[in-house]
N, C-alpha and C positions, 0 to 999 in steps of 0.2 A: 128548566132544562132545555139546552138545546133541541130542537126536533132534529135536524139534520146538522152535517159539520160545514155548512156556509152559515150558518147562524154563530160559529166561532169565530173569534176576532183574530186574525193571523197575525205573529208578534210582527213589530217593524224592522227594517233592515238598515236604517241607517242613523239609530240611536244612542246613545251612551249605556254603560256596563250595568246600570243596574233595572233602567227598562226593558235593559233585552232580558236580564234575569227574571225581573217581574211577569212581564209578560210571556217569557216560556213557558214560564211555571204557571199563568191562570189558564193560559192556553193547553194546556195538558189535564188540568182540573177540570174544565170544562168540556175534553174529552172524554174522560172518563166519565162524566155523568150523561154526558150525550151515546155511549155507547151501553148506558144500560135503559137508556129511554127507550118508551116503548114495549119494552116486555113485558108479559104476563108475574103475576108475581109469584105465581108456581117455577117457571123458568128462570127469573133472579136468586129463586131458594135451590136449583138444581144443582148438585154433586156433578161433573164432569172427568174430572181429575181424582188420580189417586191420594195426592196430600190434601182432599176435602175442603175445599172452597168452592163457594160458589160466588154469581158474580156482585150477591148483595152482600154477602160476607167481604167480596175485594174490598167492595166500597166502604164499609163498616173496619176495614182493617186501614186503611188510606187515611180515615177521620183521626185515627190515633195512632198514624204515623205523622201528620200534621200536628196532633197536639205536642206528642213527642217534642220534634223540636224547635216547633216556636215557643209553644208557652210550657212547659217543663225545661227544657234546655236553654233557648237563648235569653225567655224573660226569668225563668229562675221558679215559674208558678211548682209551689209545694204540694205535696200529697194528692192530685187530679188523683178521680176514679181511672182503673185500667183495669180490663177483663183477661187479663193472663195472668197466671200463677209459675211458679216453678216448675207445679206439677202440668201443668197446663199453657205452654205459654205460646201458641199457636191459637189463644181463643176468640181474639180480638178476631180471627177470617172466619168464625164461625157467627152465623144469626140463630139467637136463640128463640125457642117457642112464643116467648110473649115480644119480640120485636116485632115491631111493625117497619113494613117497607118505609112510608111515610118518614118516621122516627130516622132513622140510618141513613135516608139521603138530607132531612136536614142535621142531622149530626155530623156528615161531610161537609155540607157548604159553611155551616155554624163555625167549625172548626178552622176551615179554609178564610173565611171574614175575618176569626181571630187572629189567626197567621198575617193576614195581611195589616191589619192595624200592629203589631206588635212591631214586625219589621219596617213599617213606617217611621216609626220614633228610633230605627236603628242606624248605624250608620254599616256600611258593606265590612268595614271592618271593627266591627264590636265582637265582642266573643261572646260564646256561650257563658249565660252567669252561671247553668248548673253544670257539673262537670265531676262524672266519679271519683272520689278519692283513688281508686287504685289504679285508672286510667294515668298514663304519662301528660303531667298539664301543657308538655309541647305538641300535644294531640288535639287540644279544648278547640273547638272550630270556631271560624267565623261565622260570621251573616254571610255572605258569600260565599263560602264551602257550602251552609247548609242551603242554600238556595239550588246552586248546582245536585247537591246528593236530592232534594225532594227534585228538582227537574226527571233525573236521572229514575228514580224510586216511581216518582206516577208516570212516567212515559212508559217505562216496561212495566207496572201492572196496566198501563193501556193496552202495551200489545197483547198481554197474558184476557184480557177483557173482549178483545175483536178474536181473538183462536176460540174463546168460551162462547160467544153470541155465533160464530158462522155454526160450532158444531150443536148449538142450541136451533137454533132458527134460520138458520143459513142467510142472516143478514150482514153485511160485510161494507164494508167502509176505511176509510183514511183514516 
């Protein structure tokens, strides 16, 4: 993990369309896990908010919004474990009693390496192999939507992660 955010790589400015996507997107992964460096693990497991996350459940929900859709959606991978149910389908932000901190942050970056090899072998415009039946197939995204929708997705649980750490610890950052 990063210690501080100059140990992140700042994307480039004067690249082509899919490095600036690449690198937004590691550039945001790598914040989020720089912004939960450093905490006690009583503090990563802290409630804050009333819909019940905390900031090791964000990261724990990130790893399988990552799985989501690279390797269920755009490679097609069938039946992966997911910790939400119908009845339950907010559980993937919760950490449960036998996780271990350890566990959850390599289960984000594990997940984040997967994504990155998957989308390697893709081109910006390949579509999603898996794609709901009742879903409209002019909806099915590209590699390029969903690059943009995770930029988008971990950038706001970053900022939702720096409002959780200043009123946890009042440590506050970029």
């Amino acid at each position: 993990m990063p210690p501080d955010p100059d140990a992140r790589v700042d994307p480039p400015r004067q690249v082509g369309e899919r490095e600036t996507l690449e690198s937004f997107l590691d550039y945001y992964r790598e914040t989020i896990l720089w912004k939960v460096s450093g905490m006690s693990d009583q503090d990563l497991r802290r409630v804050i908010v009333p819909s019940g996350w905390s900031p090791l459940g964000m990261v724990k929900h990130l790893g399988y919004v990552e799985q989501n859709w690279f390797r269920s959606r755009l490679a097609g991978e069938k039946d992966l474990p997911v910790p939400w149910t119908d009845a339950d389908p907010d559980a993937d932000f919760r950490v449960e009693p036998g996780e271990s901190t350890d566990e959850i942050l390599q289960f984000y970056r594990d997940q984040c390496e997967r994504s990155r090899k998957i989308a390697a072998d893709a081109s910006l415009d390949d579509l999603a192999a898996e794609w709901p039946a009742d879903r409209p197939a002019e909806k099915r995204p590209n590699l390029r939507w969903i690059y943009v929708h995770m930029i988008e997705e971990t950038a706001r649980h970053a900022g939702h992660l720096d409002v959780a750490r200043e009123l946890i610890d009042g440590t506050t950052g970029d």
